[in-house]
C-alpha positions in Angstrom: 72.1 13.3 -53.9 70.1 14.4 -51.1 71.0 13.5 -48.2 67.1 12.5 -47.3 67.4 10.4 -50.2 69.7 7.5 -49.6 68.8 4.6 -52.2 68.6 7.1 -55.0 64.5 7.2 -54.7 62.8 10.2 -54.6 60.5 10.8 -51.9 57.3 12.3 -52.0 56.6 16.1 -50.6 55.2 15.6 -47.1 52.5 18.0 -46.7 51.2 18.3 -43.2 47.4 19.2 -42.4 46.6 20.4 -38.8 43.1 19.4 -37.9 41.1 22.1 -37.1 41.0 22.7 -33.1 37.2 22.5 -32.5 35.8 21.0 -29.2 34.6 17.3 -29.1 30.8 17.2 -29.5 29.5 14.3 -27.7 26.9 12.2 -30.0 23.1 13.2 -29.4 22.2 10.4 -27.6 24.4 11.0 -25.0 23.7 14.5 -24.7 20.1 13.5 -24.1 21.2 10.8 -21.4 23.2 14.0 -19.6 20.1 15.9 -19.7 17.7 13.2 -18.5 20.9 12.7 -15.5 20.8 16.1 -14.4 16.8 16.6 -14.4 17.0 13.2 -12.6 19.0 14.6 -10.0 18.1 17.6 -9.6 14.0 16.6 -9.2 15.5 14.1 -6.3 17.5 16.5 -4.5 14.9 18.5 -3.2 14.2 18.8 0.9 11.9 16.0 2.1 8.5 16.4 2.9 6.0 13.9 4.7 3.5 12.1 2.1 0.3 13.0 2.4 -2.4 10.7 4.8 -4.8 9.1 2.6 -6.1 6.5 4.5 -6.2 7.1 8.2 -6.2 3.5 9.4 -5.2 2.8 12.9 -3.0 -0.6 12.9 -3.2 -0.8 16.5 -6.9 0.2 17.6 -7.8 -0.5 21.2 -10.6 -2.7 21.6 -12.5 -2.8 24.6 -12.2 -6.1 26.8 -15.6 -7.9 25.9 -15.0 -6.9 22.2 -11.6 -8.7 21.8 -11.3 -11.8 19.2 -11.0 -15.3 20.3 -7.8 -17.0 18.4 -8.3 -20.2 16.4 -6.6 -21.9 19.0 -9.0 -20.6 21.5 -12.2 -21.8 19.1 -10.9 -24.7 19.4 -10.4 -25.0 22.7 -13.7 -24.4 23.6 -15.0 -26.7 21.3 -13.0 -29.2 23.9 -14.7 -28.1 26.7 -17.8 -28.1 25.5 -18.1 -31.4 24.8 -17.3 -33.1 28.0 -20.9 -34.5 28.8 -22.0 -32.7 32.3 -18.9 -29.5 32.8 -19.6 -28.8 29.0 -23.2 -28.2 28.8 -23.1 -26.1 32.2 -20.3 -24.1 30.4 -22.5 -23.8 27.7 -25.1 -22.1 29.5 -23.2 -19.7 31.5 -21.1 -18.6 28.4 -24.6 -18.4 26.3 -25.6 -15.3 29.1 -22.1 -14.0 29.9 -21.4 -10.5 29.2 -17.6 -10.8 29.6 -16.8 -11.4 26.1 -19.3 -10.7 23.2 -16.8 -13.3 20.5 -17.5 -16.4 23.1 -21.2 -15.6 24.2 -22.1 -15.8 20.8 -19.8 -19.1 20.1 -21.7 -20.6 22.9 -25.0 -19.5 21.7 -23.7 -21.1 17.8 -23.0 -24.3 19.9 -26.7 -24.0 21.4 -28.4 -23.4 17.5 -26.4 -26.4 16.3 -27.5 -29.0 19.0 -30.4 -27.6 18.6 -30.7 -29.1 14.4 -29.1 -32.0 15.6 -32.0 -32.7 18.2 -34.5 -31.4 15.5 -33.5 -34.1 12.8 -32.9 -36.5 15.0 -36.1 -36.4 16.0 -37.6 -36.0 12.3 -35.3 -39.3 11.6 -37.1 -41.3 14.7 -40.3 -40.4 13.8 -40.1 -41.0 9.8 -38.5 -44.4 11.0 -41.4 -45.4 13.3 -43.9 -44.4 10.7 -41.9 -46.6 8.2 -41.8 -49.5 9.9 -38.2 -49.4 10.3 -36.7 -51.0 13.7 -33.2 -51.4 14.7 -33.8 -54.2 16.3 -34.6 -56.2 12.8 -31.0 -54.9 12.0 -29.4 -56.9 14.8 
């Protein structure tokens, strides 16, 4: 007996295949993945340059004195003022002509066209009354 042959069995020729050596060949999609990679990289490695000015808007522009805005807090404010009875309409007046700043001037002179309807209907209101017959004296 064989001395690779213990139990009496035969064994069956080995016969040993080499694989070929070829080199591994990465599946297409990841070939095309690499290739995307490397034009990636390669179109953001390139020296930076400054982006070209398309709108050439100053964020800080320097407005003269009598130009600058008035804040909310400031509108408000001023309503304040101008409605204490006497100070208020004397206020009213001298900001109406004022020069110093264009934003209140033209609050003021707002203020001015406002009282100005009120005192209008007002006196639309008393006058359709009177021709009406209507007295408040009836009411009380």
């Amino acid at each position: 007996m064989d001395s690779n042959n213990m139990n009496g069995q035969q064994q069956a020729p080995q016969f040993q295949q080499q694989a070929p050596q070829t080199a591994y060949q990465q599946p297409q999609y990841q070939q095309a993945y690499q290739n995307y990679q490397q034009s990636y990289q390669q179109s953001y490695q390139q020296p930076y340059t400054q982006q070209p000015v398309y709108n050439n808007i100053n964020v800080n522009p320097q407005i003269p004195d009598n130009y600058k805005p008035i804040s909310p807090w400031g509108y408000l404010g001023y309503s304040i003022l101008f409605a204490i009875p006497v100070l208020g309409l004397i206020l009213l007046i001298v900001f109406s002509f004022s020069d110093a700043n264009i934003n209140r001037r033209n609050y003021a002179r707002s203020i001015w066209c406002a009282l100005l309807v009120g005192i209008i209907i007002t006196i639309i209101l008393v006058i359709l009354a009177a021709l009406l017959g209507i007295s408040i004296m009836s009411y009380l």
